[in-house]
RODO-2510 file (C-alpha; in nm, 4 decimals, decimal comma):
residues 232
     n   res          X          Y          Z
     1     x    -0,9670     0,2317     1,0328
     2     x    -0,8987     0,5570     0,8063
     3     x    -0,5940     0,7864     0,9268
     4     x    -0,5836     1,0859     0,7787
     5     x    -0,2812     1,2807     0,7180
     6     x    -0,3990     1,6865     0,6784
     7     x    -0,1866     1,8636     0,3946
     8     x    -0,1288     2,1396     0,5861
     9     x     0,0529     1,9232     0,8109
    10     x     0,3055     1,7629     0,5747
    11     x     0,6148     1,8494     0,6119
    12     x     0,7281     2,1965     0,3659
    13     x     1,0708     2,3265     0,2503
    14     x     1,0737     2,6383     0,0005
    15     x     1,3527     2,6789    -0,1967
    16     x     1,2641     2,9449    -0,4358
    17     x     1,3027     2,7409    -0,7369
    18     x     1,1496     2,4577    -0,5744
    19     x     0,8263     2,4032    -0,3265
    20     x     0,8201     2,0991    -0,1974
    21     x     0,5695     1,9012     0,0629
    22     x     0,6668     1,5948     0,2271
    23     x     0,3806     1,3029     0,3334
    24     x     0,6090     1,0990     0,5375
    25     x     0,9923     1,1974     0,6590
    26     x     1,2472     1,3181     0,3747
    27     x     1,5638     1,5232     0,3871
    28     x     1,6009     1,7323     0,6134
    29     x     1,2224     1,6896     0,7425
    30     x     1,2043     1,4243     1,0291
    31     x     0,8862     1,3085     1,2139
    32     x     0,9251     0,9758     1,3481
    33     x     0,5362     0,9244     1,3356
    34     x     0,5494     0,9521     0,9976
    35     x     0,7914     0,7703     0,8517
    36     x     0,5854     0,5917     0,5907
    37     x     0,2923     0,3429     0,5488
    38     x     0,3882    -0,0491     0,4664
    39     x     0,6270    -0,0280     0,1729
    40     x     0,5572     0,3084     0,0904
    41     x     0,8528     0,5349     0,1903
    42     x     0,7851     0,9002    -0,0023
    43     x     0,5584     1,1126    -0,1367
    44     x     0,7069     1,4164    -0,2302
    45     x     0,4597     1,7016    -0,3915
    46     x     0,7024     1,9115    -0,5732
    47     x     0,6150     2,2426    -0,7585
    48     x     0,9818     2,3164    -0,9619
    49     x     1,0257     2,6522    -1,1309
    50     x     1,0899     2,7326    -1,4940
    51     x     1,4040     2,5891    -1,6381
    52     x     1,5337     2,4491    -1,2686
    53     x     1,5757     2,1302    -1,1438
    54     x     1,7526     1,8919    -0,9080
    55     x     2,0610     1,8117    -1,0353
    56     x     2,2767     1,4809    -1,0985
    57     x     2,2134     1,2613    -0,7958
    58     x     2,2077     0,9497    -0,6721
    59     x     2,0220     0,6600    -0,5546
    60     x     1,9764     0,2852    -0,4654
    61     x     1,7729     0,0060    -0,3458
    62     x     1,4378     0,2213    -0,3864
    63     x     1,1416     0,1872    -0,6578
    64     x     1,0785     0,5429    -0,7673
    65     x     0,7509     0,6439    -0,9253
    66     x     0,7077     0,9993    -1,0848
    67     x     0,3393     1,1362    -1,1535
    68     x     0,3115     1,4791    -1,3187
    69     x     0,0049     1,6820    -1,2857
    70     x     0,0773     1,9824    -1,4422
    71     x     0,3657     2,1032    -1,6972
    72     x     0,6594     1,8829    -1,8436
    73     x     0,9627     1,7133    -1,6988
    74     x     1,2448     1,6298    -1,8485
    75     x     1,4771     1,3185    -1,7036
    76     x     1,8504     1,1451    -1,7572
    77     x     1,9830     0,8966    -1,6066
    78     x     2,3124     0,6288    -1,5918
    79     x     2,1189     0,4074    -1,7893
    80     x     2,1122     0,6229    -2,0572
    81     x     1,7436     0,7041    -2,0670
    82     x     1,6682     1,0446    -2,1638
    83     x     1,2659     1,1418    -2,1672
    84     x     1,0410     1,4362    -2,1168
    85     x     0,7516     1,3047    -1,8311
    86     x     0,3911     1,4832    -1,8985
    87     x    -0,0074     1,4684    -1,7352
    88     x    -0,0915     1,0842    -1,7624
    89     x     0,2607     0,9455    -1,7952
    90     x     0,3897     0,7236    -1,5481
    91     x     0,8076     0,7173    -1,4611
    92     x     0,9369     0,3845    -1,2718
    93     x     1,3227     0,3811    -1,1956
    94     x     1,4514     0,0802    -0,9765
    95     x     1,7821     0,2233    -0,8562
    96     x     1,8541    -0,1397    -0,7192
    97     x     2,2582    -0,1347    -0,6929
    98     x     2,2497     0,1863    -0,7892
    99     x     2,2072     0,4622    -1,0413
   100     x     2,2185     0,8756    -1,0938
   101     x     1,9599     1,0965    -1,2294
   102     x     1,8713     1,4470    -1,3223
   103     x     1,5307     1,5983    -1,3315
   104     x     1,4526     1,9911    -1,4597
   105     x     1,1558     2,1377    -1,5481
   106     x     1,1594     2,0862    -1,9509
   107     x     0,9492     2,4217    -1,9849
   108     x     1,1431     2,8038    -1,9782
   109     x     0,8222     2,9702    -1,8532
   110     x     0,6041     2,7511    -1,6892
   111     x     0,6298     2,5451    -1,3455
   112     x     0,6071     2,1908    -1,3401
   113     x     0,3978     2,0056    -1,0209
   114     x     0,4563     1,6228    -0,9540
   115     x     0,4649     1,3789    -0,7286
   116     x     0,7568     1,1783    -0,6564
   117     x     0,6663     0,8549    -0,4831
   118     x     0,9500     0,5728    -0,3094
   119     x     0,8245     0,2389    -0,2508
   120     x     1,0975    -0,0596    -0,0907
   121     x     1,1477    -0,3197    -0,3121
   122     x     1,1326    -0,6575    -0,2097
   123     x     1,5187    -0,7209    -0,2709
   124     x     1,8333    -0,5218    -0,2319
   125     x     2,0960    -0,5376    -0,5202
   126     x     1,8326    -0,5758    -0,7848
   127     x     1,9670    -0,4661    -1,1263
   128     x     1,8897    -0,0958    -1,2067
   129     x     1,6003    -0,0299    -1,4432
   130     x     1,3428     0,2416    -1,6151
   131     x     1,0089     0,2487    -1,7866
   132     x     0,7699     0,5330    -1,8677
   133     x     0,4037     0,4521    -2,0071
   134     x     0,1581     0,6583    -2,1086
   135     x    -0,2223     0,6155    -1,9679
   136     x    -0,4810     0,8670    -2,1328
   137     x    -0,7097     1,0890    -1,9355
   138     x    -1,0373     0,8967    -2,0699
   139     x    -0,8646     0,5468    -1,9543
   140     x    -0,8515     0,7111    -1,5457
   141     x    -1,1950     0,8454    -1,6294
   142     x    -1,4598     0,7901    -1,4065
   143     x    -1,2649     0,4690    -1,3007
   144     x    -0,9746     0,3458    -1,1430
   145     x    -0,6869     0,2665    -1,4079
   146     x    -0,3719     0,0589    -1,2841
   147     x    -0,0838     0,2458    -1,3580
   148     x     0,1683     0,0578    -1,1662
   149     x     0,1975    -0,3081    -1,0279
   150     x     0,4313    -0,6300    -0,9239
   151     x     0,4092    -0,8245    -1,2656
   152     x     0,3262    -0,5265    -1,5275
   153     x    -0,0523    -0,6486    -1,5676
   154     x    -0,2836    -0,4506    -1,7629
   155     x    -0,0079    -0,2559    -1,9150
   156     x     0,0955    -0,1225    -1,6154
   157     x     0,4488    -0,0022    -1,5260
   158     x     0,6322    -0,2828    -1,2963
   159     x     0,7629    -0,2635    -0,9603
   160     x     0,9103    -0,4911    -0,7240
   161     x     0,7539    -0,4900    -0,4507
   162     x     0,3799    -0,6053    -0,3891
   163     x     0,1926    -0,3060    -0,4121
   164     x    -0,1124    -0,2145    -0,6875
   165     x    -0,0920     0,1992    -0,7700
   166     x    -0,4382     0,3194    -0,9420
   167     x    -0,5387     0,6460    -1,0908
   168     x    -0,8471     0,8404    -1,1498
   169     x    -0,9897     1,1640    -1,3185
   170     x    -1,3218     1,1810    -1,1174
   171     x    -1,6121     1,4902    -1,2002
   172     x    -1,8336     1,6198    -0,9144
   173     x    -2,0675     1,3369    -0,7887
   174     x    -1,8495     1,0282    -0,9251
   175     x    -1,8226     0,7378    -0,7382
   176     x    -1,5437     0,4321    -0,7773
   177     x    -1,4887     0,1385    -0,5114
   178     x    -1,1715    -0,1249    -0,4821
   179     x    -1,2117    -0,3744    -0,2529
   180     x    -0,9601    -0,5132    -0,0099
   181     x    -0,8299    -0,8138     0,0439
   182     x    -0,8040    -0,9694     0,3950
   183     x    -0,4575    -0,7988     0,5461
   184     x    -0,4431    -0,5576     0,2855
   185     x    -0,4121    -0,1570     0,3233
   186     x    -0,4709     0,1133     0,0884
   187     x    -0,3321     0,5165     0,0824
   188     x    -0,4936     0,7151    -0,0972
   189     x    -0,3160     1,0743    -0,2173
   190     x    -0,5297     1,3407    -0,3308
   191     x    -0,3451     1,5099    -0,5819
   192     x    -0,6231     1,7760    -0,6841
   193     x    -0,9944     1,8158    -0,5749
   194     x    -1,1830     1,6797    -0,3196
   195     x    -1,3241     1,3586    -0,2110
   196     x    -1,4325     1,1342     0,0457
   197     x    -1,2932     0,7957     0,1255
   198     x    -1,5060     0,6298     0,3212
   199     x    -1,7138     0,9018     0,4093
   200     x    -1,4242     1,1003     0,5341
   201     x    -1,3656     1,4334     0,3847
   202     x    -1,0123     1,4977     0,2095
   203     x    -0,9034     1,7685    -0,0232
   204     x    -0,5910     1,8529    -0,2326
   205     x    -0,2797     1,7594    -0,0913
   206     x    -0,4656     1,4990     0,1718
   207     x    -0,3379     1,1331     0,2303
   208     x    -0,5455     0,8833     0,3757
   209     x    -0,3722     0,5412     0,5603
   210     x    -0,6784     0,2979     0,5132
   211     x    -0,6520    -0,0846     0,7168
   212     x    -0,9387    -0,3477     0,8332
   213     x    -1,1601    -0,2303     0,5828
   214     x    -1,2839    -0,4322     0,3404
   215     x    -1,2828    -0,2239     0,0742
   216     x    -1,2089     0,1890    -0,0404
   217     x    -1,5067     0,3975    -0,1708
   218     x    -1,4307     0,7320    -0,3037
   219     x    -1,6814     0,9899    -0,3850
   220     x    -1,5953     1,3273    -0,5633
   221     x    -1,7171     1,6496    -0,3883
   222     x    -1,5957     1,8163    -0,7413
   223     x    -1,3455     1,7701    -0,9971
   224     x    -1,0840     1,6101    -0,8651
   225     x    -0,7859     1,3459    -0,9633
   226     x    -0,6180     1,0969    -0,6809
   227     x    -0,4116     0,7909    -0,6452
   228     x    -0,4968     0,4322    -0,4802
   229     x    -0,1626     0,2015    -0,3211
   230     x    -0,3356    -0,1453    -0,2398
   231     x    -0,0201    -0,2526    -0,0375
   232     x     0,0792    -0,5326     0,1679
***
């Protein structure tokens, strides 16, 4: 069963110096049919403005992956981490009892465009932590790269929950599979492009709830670059 969940349809705040689109309820954006798929909580596609940002803020008990797709953002946090997040890098924070960050966009002329995913950990209380890793463009390539996973494997970043977060760069008339395991379920977030999953057309901005299949197959219409959650 594929459920697909239209862009157009997210939910959309404009702030001026941010545009932001919501996949499942945030904020001030409620739906109570979408209030997330399995452990996945958020995904946020924000478009920040030159030299703006979100300011010091808080959090807890929530894994939080950033993915930039275009531009440069620059981070601090409690912990005393301090980076700059570009194209291919991947951002884990586990606010776990609790931390504050900052986020602007690191460039004085150009926007930034991310997403900003929150997956529940597996435990509350967990000690707060931070990793960034790079993962080059010809690693996602024509393939699906693991970026993110429960024990780290691969080089990927690690999260605590049990959930398996791919990437891939596709080119028109590419074609990549994952299987499933029994009583597993995939999303899959088009970040730019279009593909099918399954046979079933999705374009920039496009989520796709996947379960009882036994495996994902996406095919690229054109150019176009997209994330895989195997989740429990």
């Amino acid at each position: 069963m594929i459920a697909v969940r239209n862009a157009e349809e997210r939910g959309h705040l404009d702030f001026g110096w941010l545009d932001t689109r919501h996949s499942f309820s945030f904020g001030n954006y409620h739906d109570p049919s979408h209030m997330g798929f399995r452990h996945l909580r958020v995904i946020n596609e924000d478009r920040v403005q030159a030299a703006k940002g979100f300011d010091t803020h808080p959090h807890r008990d929530m894994e939080i992956i950033t993915y930039v797709l275009e531009g440069a953002l620059e981070h601090r946090d409690s912990m005393g981490n301090g980076s700059v997040i570009r194209p291919g890098e991947v951002q884990r924070m586990t606010a776990g009892t609790g931390i504050t960050h900052s986020e602007y966009n690191h460039s004085k002329s150009d926007s930034v465009h991310l997403l900003q995913i929150w997956i529940l950990p597996q435990l509350s209380g967990l000690a707060p932590g931070y990793e960034q890793k790079a993962f080059p463009e010809d690693e996602r390539r024509g393939g699906l790269r693991l970026v993110a996973s429960q024990d780290g494997r691969g080089g990927s970043v690690t999260v605590h929950q049990d959930v398996a977060l791919y990437a891939t760069l596709l080119s028109a008339g590419d074609d990549v599979s994952h299987p499933l395991a029994e009583g597993r379920h995939a999303w899959v977030q088009v970040a730019k492009g279009s593909v099918t999953v399954n046979g079933e057309p999705l374009k920039g901005g496009d989520g796709a709830a996947i379960s009882g299949e036994s495996h994902v197959e996406l095919h690229a219409e054109g150019d176009a670059e997209v994330l895989l959650f195997d989740l429990v």
